[in-house]
N, C-alpha and C positions, 0 to 999 in steps of 0.2 A: 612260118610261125604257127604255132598251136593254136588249139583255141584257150588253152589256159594260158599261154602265154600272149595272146592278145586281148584276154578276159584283164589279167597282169599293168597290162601297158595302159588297159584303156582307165583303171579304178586307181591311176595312179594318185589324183588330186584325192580321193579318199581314204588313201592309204597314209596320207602321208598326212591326214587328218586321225584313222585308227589307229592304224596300225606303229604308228606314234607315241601317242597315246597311250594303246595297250604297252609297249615296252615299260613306261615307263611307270605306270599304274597298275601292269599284273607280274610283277617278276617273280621268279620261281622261289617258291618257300613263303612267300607272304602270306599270312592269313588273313581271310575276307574279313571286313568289319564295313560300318557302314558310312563311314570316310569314303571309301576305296569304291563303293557302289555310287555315291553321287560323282564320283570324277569319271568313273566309266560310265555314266547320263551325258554328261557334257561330253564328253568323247566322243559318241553314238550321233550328239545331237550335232555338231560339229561335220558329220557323215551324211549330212540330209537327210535322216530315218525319219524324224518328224517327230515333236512330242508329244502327240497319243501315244503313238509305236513303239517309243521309248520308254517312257513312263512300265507299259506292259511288259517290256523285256526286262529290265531294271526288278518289275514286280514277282517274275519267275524265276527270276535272280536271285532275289533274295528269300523268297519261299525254299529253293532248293539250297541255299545255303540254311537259313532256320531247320531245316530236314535233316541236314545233315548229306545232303547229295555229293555236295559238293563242300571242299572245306578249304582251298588254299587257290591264290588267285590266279595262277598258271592255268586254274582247270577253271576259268569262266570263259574263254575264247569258244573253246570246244564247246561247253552246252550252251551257248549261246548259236553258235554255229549248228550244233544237231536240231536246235529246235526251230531255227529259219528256217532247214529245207524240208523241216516236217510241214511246216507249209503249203509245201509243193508234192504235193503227191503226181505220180508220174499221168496218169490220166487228166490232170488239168493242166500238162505241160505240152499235151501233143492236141493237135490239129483233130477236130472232130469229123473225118470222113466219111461221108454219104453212102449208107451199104449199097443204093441203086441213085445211077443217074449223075449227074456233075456235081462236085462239092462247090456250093456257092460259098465265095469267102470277101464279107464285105469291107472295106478297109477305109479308115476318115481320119480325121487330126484337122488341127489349123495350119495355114499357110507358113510356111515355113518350119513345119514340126521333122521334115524329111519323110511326108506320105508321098507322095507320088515316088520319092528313089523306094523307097522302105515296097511300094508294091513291087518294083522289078525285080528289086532284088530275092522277095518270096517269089518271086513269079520263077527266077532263074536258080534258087533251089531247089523248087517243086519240081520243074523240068528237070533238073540233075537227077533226082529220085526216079524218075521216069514217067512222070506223072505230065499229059498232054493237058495244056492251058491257055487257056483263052483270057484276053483281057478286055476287061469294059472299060472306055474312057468316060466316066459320069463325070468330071469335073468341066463341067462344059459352060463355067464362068470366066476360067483364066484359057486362055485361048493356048498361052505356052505351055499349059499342064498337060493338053491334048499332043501337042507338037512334042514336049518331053516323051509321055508317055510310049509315042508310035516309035519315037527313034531308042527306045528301050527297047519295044518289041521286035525292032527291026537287029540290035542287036545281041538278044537273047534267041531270037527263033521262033516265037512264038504270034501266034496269030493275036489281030486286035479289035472292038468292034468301038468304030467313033461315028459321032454327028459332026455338024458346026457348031463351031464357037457359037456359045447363046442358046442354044440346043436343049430342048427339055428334059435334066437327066433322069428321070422316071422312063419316057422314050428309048433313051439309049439303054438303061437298064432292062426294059421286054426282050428291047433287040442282041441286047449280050446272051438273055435266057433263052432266048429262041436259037442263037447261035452253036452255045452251048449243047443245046438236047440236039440240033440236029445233026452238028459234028460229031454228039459223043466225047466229047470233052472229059476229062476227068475233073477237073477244075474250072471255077471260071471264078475269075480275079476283078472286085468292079472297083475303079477307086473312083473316089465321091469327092466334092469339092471342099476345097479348104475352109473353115469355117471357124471363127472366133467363136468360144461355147460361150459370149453372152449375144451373139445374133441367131433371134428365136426363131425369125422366119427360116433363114439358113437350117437351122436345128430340125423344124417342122420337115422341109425340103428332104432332110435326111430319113425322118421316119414314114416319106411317101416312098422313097426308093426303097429302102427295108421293104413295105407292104407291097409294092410293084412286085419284087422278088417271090414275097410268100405266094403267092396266088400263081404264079410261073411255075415255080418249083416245089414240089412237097417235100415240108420239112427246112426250108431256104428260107435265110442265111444260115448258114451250119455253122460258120463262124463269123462273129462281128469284133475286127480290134483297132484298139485305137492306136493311133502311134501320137508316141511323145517323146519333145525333145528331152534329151536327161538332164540336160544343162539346167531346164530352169526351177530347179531345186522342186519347193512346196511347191507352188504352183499346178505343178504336174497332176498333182491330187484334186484339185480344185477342177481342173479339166474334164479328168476323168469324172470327176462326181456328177459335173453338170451333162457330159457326155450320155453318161447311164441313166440318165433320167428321159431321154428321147428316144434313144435304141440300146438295145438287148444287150450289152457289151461282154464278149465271152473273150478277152485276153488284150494283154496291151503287146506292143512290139516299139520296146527301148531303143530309141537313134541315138544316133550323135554320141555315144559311150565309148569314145575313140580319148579322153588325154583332157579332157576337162570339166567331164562332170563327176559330181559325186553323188553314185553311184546307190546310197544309201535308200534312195525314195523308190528302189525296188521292194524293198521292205512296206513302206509306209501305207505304197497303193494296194499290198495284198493285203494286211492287216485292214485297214480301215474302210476297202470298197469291196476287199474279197474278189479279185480281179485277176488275174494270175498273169503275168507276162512270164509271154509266150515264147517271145523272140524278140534278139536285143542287134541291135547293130552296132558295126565292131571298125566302119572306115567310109572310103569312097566305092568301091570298085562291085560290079554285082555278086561277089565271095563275099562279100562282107556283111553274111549276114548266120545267126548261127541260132540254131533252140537254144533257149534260157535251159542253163545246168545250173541250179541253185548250190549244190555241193560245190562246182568248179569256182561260183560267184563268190561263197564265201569264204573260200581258200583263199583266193583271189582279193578280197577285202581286207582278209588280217593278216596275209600275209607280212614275214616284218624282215625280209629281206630283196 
C-alpha cells in the first residue's frame, strides 16, 4: 500500500466528516454566497482544524471569493487545499542535518503519545536512508521505556546508549554525545521521558537535557519534535503550546493517524504555534512511518471517493 493510500485509510474519520460535507455543500455550478461559507466553517470544524484556524481559512475564503478568485463552489476545495500546503514550504518539512559532526535529534511527548515507537520507527528510516544511528535511552523514569527502547534497537540494527532505571537523564544524554562523536555517528536519536505538559519539574528536566546537549555538541539539538497522539483532537495544540515554552520545538511527528483520528489538527498546530510536522505515523510496524506530504494530506482529506 502507498503512502497516499495509507495517508487515505488513516484520515478516513475526517473524510467522512469533509469530505461529506463538501459533496454536499460545494457541488458543481453553485455559486458561493455566504450561506455556503458558514456550512464549510462547520464542515472544517467538524475535521478538528480548530476555530482560530478556521475562522482564517473561512476569512481567505471569502476575501478570494469578494475578489473575484474564485466564483462557484466546486473551486473552494482546491484553494483551500493550495493554500494549506503553501504552509509547508519544503525546507520546514525536511530534517535539519548537521553539515559536521552527528545530527542530534531530540524527541519527547507524554506517556502514551507513541514516543518511544515513533523514535524507532525514525530511527529505522533514517537507517533505511543510510544514515548510522545511535540511540540515547533518556527516559530513565519508566524502566519499560528503556527495556522497549533496546528491544527496538535490537531489532532495527542499531546501536543504543542506556543507564538504570532511575538514572539521571542528563548523564545518559553526555554519554549518548560522547558516543556519538566517538563512533561518528551520523545521528544520534535521544528519547526523553514521557511527561504530562502540566508537570513543570518533568518540563524543567527536559530543558537540562536540551542544555546537556548544547554544550556536548555545537549547534545541538538540530532537531527538537514532539510527538502527538492525533486522536486527541484540540488538545494536541494545547501540548504543543505548553511544550514550546520549555524547549526549542522545531517539528511535531503525528502518531496514531492509522483509522481514528481526525486528521484536521494538522492544520491547527501549523497555523497557530507555527510548528511544522514533520513526520506523521501511519500503523504498528517500524515502516510505518513516512515525511509529512501536505499535498498527499490534502488529497487525502477531501478526497470524496
Amino acid at each position: 500500500m502507498g503512502l497516499f493510500d495509507r495517508l487515505r485509510k488513516g484520515l478516513a474519520r475526517t473524510r467522512e466528516k469533509v469530505a461529506g460535507g463538501v459533496r454536499a455543500i460545494l457541488p458543481i455550478g453553485k455559486p458561493i454566497d455566504d450561506k455556503l461559507l458558514n456550512d464549510l466553517q462547520d464542515t472544517l470544524l467538524l475535521a478538528d482544524v480548530g476555530p482560530t484556524t478556521v475562522a482564517k481559512l473561512i476569512d481567505v475564503t471569502r476575501q478570494a471569493w469578494k475578489h473575484g478568485k474564485i466564483r462557484e463552489a466546486q473551486e473552494i476545495a482546491a484553494f483551500i487545499q493550495e493554500h494549506v500546503v503553501a504552509m509547508w514550504p519544503p525546507a520546514d518539512r525536511s530534517i535539519r542535518f548537521a553539515p559536521d559532526g552527528p545530527t542530534v535529534i531530540l524527541v519527547t511527548g507524554i506517556n502514551g503519545s507513541g514516543k518511544t515507537t515513533s523514535v524507532a520507527k525514525l530511527s529505522n528510516h533514517l537507517t533505511r536512508e543510510g544514515k548510522t544511528v545511535i540511540l540515547g535511552a533518556c527516559d530513565t523514569y519508566r524502566a519499560a521505556a528503556i527495556e522497549q527502547l533496546t528491544e527496538w534497537s535490537n531489532r532495527i540494527g542499531v546501536q543504543i546508549v542506556k543507564h538504570k532505571h532511575g538514572a539521571d537523564p542528563g548523564a545518559v544524554a553526555y554519554d549518548a554525545c560522547d558516543a556519538a562523536l566517538a563512533r561518528k555517528a551520523d545521528v544520534l536519536l535521544i528519547d526523553t521521558a514521557g511527561r504530562l505538559h502540566t508537570q513543570d519539574h518533568l518540563m524543567r528536566e527536559l530543558g537540562k537535557i536540551q542544555k546537556v546537549v548544547e554544550r556536548k555538541i555545537p549547534g545541538a539539538p538540530h532537531e527538537v519534535l514532539l510527538v502527538l497522539d492525533a486522536t486527541i483532537g484540540q488538545n494536541a495544540v494545547n501540548q504543543a503550546r505548553v511544550f514550546s515554552q520549555h524547549v526549542s520545538l522545531t517539528g511535531i511527528i503525528l502518531a496514531k493517524l492509522d483509522g481514528s483520528a481526525k486528521g484536521g489538527i494538522v492544520i491547527g498546530i501549523r497555523d497557530q504555534l507555527n510548528v511544522p510536522v514533520k513526520f506523521v505515523g501511519l500503523g504498528e510496524t517500524p515502516e510505518d512511518i513516512e515525511p509529512f506530504d501536505p499535498a498527499q494530506f490534502m488529497i487525502a482529506m477531501f478526497a470524496t471517493e
